[in-house]
N, C-alpha and C positions, 0 to 999 in steps of 0.2 A: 189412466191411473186411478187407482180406488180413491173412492171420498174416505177423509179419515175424520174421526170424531176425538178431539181432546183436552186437556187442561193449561190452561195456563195459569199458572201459580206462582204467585210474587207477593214479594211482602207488607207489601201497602199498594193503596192506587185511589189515587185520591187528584180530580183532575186541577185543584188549584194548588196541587202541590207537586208539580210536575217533573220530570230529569228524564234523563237518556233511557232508562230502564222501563221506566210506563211508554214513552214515544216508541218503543219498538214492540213494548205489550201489545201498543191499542192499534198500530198498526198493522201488524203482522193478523191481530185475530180480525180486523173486519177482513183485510185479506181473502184469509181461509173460510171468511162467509160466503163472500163475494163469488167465492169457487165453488159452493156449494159444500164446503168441507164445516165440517159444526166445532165448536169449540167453545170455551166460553172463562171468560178473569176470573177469579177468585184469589181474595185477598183477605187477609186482614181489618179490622176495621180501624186499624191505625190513622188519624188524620183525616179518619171520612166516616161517619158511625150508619152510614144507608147500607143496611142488611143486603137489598135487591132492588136491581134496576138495570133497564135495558138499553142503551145508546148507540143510534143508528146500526143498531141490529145485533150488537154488542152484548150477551149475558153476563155485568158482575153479581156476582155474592162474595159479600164480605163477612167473618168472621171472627167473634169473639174471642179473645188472645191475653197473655198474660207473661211478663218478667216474671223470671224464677228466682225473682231477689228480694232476701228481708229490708228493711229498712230504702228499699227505693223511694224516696221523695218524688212528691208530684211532678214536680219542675222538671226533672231527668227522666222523668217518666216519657215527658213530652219530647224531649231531646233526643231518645233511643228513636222514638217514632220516629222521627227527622230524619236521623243519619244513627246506624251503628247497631240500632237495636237485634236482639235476638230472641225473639218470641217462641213460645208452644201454644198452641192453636187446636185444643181437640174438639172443639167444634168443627176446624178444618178438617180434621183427621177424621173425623164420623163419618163426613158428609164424602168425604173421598172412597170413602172404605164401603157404604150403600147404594150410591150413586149409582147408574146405571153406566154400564161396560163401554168406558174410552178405549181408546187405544193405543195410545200412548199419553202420559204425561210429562209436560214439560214445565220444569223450575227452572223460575229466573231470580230467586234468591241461593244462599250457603244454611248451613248448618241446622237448626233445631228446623226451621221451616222444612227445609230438605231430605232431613234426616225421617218426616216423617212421611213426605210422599217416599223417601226409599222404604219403610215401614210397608205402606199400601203396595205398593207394587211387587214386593217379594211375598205379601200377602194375597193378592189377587192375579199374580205374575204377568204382570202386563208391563212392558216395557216403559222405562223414563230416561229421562237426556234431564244437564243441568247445562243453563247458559253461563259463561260468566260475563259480566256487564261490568265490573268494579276492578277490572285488574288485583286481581282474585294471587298471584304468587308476587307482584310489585309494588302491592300496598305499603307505602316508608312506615317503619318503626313509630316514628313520632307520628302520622296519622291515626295509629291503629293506635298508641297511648292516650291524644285523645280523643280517640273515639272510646275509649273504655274510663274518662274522669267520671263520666254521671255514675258510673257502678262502684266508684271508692267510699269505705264504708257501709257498703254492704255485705251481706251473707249472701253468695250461691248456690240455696239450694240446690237449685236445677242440675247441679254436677254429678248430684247422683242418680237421676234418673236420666241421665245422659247418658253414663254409664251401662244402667241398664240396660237401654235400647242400642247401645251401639253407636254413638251419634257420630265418631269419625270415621264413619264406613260409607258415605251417601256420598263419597267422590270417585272413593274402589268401586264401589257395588252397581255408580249408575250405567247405566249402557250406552250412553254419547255423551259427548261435551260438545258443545258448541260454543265459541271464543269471538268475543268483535274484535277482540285487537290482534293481530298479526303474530306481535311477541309474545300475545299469552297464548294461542296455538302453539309455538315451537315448543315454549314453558310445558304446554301439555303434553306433546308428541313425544317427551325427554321424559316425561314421570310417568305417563301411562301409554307408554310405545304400541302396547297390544289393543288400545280401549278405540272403539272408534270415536273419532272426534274430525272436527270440522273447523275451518276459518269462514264466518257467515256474519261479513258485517253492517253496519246497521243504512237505511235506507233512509230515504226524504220523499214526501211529496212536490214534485217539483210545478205542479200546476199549481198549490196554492203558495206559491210564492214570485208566482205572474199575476197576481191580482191584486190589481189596481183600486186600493180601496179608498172614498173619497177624504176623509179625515186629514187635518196636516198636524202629522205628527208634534213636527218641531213646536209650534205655537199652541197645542194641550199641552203639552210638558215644559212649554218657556224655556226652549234653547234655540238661541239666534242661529237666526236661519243663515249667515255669511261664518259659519267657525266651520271647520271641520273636525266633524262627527264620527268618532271615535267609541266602534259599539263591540261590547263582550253582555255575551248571554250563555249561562252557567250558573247554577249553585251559589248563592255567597257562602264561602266556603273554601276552609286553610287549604285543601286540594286543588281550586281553581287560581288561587294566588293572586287576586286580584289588587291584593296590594302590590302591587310590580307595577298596576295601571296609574296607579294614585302616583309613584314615585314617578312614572313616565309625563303623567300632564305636568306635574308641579314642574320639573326639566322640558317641556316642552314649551311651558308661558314663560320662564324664566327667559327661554329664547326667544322668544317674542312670534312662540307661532299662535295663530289663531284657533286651539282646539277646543273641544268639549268632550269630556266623557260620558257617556252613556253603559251601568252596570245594570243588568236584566237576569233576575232570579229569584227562587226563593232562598230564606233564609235556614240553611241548615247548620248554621253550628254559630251562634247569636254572640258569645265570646268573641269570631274573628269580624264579626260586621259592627263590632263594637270598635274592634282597631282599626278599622278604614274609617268609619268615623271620625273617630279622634286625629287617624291624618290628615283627614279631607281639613277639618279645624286646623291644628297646626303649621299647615301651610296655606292656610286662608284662600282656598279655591273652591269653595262653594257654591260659586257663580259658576262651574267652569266642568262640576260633577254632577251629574242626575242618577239616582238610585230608583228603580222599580223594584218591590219586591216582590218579584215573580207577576209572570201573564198567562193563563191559560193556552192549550199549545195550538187551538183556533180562537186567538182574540186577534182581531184583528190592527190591535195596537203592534202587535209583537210583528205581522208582517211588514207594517210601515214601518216600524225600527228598522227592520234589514234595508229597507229599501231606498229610506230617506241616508241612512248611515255611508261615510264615507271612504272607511273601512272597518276590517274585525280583527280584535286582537285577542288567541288564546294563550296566555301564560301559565296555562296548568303546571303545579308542580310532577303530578304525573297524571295519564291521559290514555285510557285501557282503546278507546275508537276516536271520538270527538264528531259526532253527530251532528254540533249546533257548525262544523266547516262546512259539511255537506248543504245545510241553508244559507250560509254565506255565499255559496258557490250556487245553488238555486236562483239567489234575490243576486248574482254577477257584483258583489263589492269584492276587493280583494283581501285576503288573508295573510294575515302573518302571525305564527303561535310558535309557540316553545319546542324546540327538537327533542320530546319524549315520547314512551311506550307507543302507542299504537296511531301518535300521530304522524311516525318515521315513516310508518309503510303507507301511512295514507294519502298523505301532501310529496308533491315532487316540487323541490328546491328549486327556485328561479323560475319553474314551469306552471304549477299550479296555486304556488304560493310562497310565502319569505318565510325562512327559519331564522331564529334567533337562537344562543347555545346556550348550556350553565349558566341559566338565570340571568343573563349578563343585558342589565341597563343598556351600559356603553353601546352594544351592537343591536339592543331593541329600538333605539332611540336611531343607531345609523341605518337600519333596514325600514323604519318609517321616515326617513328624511329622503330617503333613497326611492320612496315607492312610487315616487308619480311615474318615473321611468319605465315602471312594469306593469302599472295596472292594468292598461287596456288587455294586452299579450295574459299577462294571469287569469283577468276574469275570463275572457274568451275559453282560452284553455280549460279551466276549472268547470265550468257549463258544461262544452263538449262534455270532461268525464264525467261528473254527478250524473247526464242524462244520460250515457252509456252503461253505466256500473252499478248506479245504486238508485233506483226506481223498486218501488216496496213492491212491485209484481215482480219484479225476478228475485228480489231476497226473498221473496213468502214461496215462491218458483222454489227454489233451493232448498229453503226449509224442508217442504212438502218431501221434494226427494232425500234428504238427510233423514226424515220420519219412516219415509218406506224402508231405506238400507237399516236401519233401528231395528223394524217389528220381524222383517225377512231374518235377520243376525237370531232374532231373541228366537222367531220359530222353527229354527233348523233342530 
C-alpha cells in the first residue's frame, strides 16, 4: 500500500484539555507515523497558544483564530473554546493552501473550520473526508441552546461571509464521512446514500492500561480504601450527565452501601459543574465525592483511577462512541452506562456490560445492586473484545484503507 502524506485538522488540541476527539487525533497520527505514512495536527490555538511543537514524533502547528462576533465578552470567549465554539482561522487557511501537496485531508471538526479545508481542497483538488466525533445529526435541542448562551447578545457578523464562501457545502462537497457511532453511520447512509462513508470507531491502547504503576491512588486523593469505588471519566458536562451520579451515591449511602464517587474530566461548561456542586452540598456527601478536573491522557493517575476503581458508570445523556468503555474494558472493571446513540452498538447487554434505560434512577441503582453477579463474566468478555476489535493498529489499518478508497474515487 502507498505511504500517504496528510492533515489532520481539528479544532483545538490542547493536551490538558483532553476528550474523545484529540485521543483519536493523537492516536491515529503517531499511528500513521509508526507506518511510515507522514501527517501532521494542526489546530487552533484555542486552549494552548504553542504555535509548533513535536511529541513523540507527532507535528502540531497551532493557529491564530477568531469569533466572528461583535460584542463577544472575554469570559464566553473562553467558553466557545471549551465546548461549542466556531472559529475562522486564516492563518490555518494560508498555511493549507501553501503547504506542500498532502494527499488527502482530514477534519475532525463541522462548519467554519471545515468549510475552509473544503475551500483548500476544491482549490487545490485534493481530496478531504470529515469525521464526526460529537453526534453530529443527535445533538438534543437543549444542548445545542446552550451551547449557543455565550453568543446571546451579540452580532454575527460572520453570517456573511459564511455566505460568501458557501459554508453549508463542506458536508455535500466532502468526499467521505467517517462516523464513531454506529447510528450516525446509518444517519449518514439515509442523507448522503451516494457519498462514500464509513463506520470506523474509536480505539484504546490496551497495553498502557496493564501498567502497573507504583502510586496508591486511593491515599493521594483521600478515599478510603474499604468503599467501593465508583469511577466516570468524561467531560464535566450537561451531555455527560453526571448528575445522575450525584443522585445515585446520595441513594446508595441512604442505603447503607459503602460507595465513593470518583468524577474525572475537564471542565467544559462551568454552569453545570457548578450544579453538581451545590448537590454534592445539599445532600452533604462530600466525604463520599472526589472531583478531578481533568488528567492528561498519559498521567498516570488516570491509569490507576481505572485500576483501583470498582466499577464505571456512563450516564451520558447522548453518547456518539463512548471511548472512555473501551479503557474500562482495557483496565477489566465492569460497565454499566446509559442505553444511547452509539453506546447500543457498542456494549452488549448482560454480556459485555449493564444497561440502564430513560435515565431511570430506579433501574441504575437495580443493575448496580445487581452487578457483583456479573462482573467477573462482563470483564472477561469485555477484554476478549476491546483486544479483538479496537486496538489503534487496525482502526489506523482501516483508516489508511478508507484514504486509498478516497484518492482512487476522487482520481477516476
Amino acid at each position: 500500500m502507498k505511504k500517504l502524506n496528510s492533515k489532520q485538522i481539528i479544532r483545538r488540541f490542547a493536551f490538558d484539555e483532553w476528550g474523545g476527539t484529540e485521543t483519536v487525533v493523537w492516536n491515529t497520527a503517531q499511528k500513521l507515523i509508526e507506518t511510515g505514512n507522514k501527517t501532521e495536527i494542526l489546530a487552533t490555538k484555542a486552549l494552548c497558544s504553542k504555535a509548533k511543537e513535536t511529541v513523540q514524533n507527532v507535528p502540531i502547528k497551532r493557529f491564530d483564530y477568531f469569533y466572528p462576533y461583535l460584542n463577544l465578552k472575554n469570559e464566553n470567549y473562553q467558553i466557545l473554546d471549551k465546548k461549542g465554539g466556531n472559529p475562522y482561522s486564516y492563518q490555518l487557511y494560508k498555511y493549507l493552501l501553501q503547504n506542500s501537496d498532502p494527499d488527502i485531508l482530514h477534519c475532525h471538526t463541522m462548519q467554519r473550520i471545515a468549510n475552509l479545508v473544503r475551500l483548500v481542497a476544491k482549490k487545490r483538488n485534493i481530496p478531504y473526508v470529515i469525521s464526526f466525533h460529537g453526534g453530529f445529526f443527535q445533538v438534543p435541542k437543549s444542548e445545542i441552546k446552550s451551547m449557543m448562551k455565550p453568543l446571546e447578545k451579540t452580532f454575527n457578523y460572520g453570517k456573511f461571509l459564511d455566505i460568501f464562501l458557501g459554508n453549508k457545502r463542506f458536508l455535500q462537497d466532502a468526499d467521505g464521512i467517517i462516523c464513531v457511532g454506529y447510528e450516525e453511520y446509518l444517519a449518514t447512509k439515509e442523507k448522503f446514500p451516494d457519498k462514500i462513508s464509513t463506520y470506523l470507531p474509536n480505539g484504546v491502547d490496551l497495553g498502557k492500561f496493564q501498567i502497573k504503576n507504583a502510586n496508591d491512588f486511593r491515599k493521594k486523593y483521600d478515599i478510603p480504601t474499604k468503599t467501593k469505588l465508583i469511577l466516570c471519566v468524561s467531560r464535566i458536562d450537561y451531555q455527560k450527565n453526571q448528575l445522575k451520579l450525584i443522585e445515585l451515591t446520595k441513594t446508595l449511602l441512604q442505603k447503607k452501601y459503602n460507595v465513593h464517587l470518583l468524577l474525572i474530566g475537564p471542565v467544559t461548561s462551568q454552569n453545570y459543574f457548578t450544579k453538581i456542586q451545590q448537590k454534592i452540598a445539599e445532600y452533604n456527601i462530600e466525604r463520599n465525592v472526589t472531583v478531578i478536573k481533568g488528567l492528561p491522557s498519559d498521567d498516570p493517575d488516570l491509569i490507576n483511577a481505572y485500576r483501583t476503581a470498582d466499577c464505571f458508570i456512563l450516564p451520558s445523556a447522548h453518547e456518539p462512541f463512548g471511548i472512555v468503555v473501551l479503557e474500562a474494558w482495557a483496565s477489566k472493571i465492569p460497565v454499566i452506562a446509559h442505553k444511547v446513540g452509539g453506546l447500543k452498538n457498542l456494549i452488549k447487554d448482560n454480556e459485555t456490560g449493564l444497561f440502564f434505560h430513560n435515565n431511570s434512577l430506579e433501574e441504575l441503582i437495580a443493575k448496580f445492586e445487581n452487578l457483583p453477579a456479573f462482573s467477573e463474566k462482563l470483564t472477561e468478555k469485555a477484554y476478549l473484545e476491546v483486544k479483538e476489535k479496537y486496538s489503534w493498529d487496525k482502526i489506523t489499518e482501516k483508516l489508511l484503507a478508507f484514504y486509498q478508497k478516497v484518492i482512487t474515487e476522487k482520481t477516476r
